[in-house]
MARSEBA-753532 format. One record per residue (C-alpha): z, y negated, x negated; residue in one letter. Coordinates in pm, whole numbers, padded with zeros to 5 digits, always signed. Example, Ala and Ser with C-alpha at 12.3 -4.5 7.8 and 13.67 -1.06 7.14 Angstrom:
# MARSEBA-753532
+00780+00450-01230a;+00714+00106-01367s;
This chain:
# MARSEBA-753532
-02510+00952+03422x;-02575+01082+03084x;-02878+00817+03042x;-02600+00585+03120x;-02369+00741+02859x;-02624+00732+02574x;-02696+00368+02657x;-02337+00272+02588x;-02313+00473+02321x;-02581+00313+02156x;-02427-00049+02263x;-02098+00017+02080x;-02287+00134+01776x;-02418-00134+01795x;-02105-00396+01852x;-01941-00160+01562x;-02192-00294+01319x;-02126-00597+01390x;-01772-00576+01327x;-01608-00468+01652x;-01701-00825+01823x;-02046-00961+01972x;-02183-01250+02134x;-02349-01215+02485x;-02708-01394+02266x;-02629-01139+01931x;-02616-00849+02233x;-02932-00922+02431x;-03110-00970+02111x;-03020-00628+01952x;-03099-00462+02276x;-02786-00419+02496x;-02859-00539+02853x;-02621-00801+03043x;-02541-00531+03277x;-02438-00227+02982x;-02166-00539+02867x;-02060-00606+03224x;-01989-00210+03272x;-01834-00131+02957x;-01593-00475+03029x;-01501-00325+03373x;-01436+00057+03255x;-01196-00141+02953x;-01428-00001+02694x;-01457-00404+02634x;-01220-00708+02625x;-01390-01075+02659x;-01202-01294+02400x;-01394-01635+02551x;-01713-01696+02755x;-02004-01504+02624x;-01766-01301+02320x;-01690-00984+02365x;-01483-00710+02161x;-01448-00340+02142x;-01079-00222+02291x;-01023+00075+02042x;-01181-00191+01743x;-00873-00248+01453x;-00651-00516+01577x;-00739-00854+01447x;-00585-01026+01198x;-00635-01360+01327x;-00767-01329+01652x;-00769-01711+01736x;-00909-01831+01416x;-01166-01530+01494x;-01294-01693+01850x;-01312-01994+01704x;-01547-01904+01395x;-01752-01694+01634x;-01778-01935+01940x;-01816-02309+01729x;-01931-02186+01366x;-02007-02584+01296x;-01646-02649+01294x;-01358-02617+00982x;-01004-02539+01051x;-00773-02809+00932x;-00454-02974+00965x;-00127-02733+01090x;-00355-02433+01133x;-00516-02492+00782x;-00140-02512+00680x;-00089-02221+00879x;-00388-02019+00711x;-00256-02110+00359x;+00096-02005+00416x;+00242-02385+00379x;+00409-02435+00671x;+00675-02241+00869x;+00485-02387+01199x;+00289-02170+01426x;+00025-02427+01575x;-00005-02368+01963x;-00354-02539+01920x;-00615-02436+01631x;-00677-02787+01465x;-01058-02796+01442x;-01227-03087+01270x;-01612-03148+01353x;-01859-03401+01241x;-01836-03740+01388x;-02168-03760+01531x;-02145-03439+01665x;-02080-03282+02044x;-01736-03259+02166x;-01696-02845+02136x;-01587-02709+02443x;-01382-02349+02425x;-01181-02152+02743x;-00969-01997+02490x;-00811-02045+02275x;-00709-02414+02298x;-00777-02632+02064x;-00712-02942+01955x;-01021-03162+01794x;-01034-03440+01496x;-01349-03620+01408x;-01412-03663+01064x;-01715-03851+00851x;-01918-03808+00567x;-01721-03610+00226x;-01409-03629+00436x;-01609-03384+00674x;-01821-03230+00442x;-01588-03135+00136x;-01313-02928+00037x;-01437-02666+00250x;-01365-02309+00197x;-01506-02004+00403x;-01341-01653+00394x;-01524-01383+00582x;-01283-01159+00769x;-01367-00874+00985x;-01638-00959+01216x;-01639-01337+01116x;-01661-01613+00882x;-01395-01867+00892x;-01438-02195+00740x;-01140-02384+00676x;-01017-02641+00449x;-00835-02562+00121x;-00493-02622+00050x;-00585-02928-00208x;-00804-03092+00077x;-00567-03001+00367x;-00287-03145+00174x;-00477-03473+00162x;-00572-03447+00555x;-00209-03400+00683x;-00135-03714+00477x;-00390-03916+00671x;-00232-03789+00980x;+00074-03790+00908x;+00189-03984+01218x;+00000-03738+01469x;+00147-03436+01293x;+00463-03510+01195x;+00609-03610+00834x;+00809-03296+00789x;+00561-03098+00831x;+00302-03297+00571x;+00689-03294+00277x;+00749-02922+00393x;+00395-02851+00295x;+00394-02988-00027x;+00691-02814-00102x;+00542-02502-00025x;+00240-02569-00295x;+00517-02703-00546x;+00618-02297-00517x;+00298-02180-00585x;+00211-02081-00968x;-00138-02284-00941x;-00160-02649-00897x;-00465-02841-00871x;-00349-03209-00914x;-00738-03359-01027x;-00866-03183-00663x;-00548-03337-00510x;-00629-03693-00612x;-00994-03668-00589x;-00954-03549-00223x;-00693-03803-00140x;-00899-04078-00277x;-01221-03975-00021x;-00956-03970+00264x;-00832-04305+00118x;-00468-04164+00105x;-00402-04176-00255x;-00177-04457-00253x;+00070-04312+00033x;+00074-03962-00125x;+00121-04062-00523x;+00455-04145-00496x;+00550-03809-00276x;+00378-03618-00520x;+00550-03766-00816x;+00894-03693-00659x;+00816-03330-00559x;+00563-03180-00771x;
């Protein structure tokens, strides 16, 4: 029993390093056996957050636990659209869905929880504008507002229009504008044309 106890003490050590949060792979690699996980997640001493991810109960509550799963469980993919909105404080929507996008060519990601909802982008509409923040026990990579603004224009008809004019809005408020990084990223998602004119009016 106390061979037992030392064991897990030693696993949430650990799972603390890491932040709080581990991956089944991170785990075996630093030593903690399948079976240590499997007890500590039936005692409550662990939560599971998504297949193979895995967080300490008593850890400090996190701040965006969705955005968190997602960083941890598909690290290739950027948070954009509503949920980039979200993340930058320009909308007033809470996405039921974190808007990932991934790389064309790549693998459809597959995730239990939380759902998501996946956009395939290409070349510097994929690769730029891209901002990573690490937070807690993860880094998130998401979109900037510039770039995001520029997205929601392109899908405008999937996300709404309201939501693309309420966002805009929301960066007219801010004290920093970035009009060049606006227009540069419009022009790669070949938007610049639709959004001139609703910049001109509002900003």
């Amino acid at each position: 029993m106390q061979e037992e106890q030392n064991t897990e003490n030693k696993a949430k050590a650990i799972i603390r390093k890491h932040g709080g949060m581990i991956r089944t792979r991170d785990a075996l690699r630093a030593g903690i056996h399948q079976r240590t996980l499997y007890a500590m997640r039936d005692r409550g001493e662990l939560e599971r957050l998504a297949r193979g991810l895995y967080r300490l109960t008593d850890a400090e509550p996190l701040g965006n636990p969705d955005l968190m799963t997602v960083a941890h469980k598909l690290p290739d993919a950027v948070i954009c659209l509503v949920s980039a909105l979200s993340f930058h404080d320009l909308t007033t929507q809470i996405p039921r869905e974190v808007h990932l996008a991934v790389a064309r060519q790549s693998r459809p990601p597959r995730l239990d929880y939380p759902p998501i909802k996946v956009y395939r982008f290409s070349g510097e509409a994929f690769s730029e504008g891209i901002e990573t923040h690490d937070q807690e026990s993860a880094t998130i990579k998401v979109y900037g507002p510039e770039k995001t603004l520029a997205d929601c224009f392109k899908y405008r008809n999937r996300i709404g229009k309201d939501i693309v004019l309420e966002a805009v809005r929301f960066y007219r408020d801010r004290k920093k504008h970035n009009m060049d990084a606006i227009f540069r990223f419009a022009r790669i998602c070949r938007v610049e044309n639709v959004m001139r004119p609703y910049l001109e009016a509002i900003l």
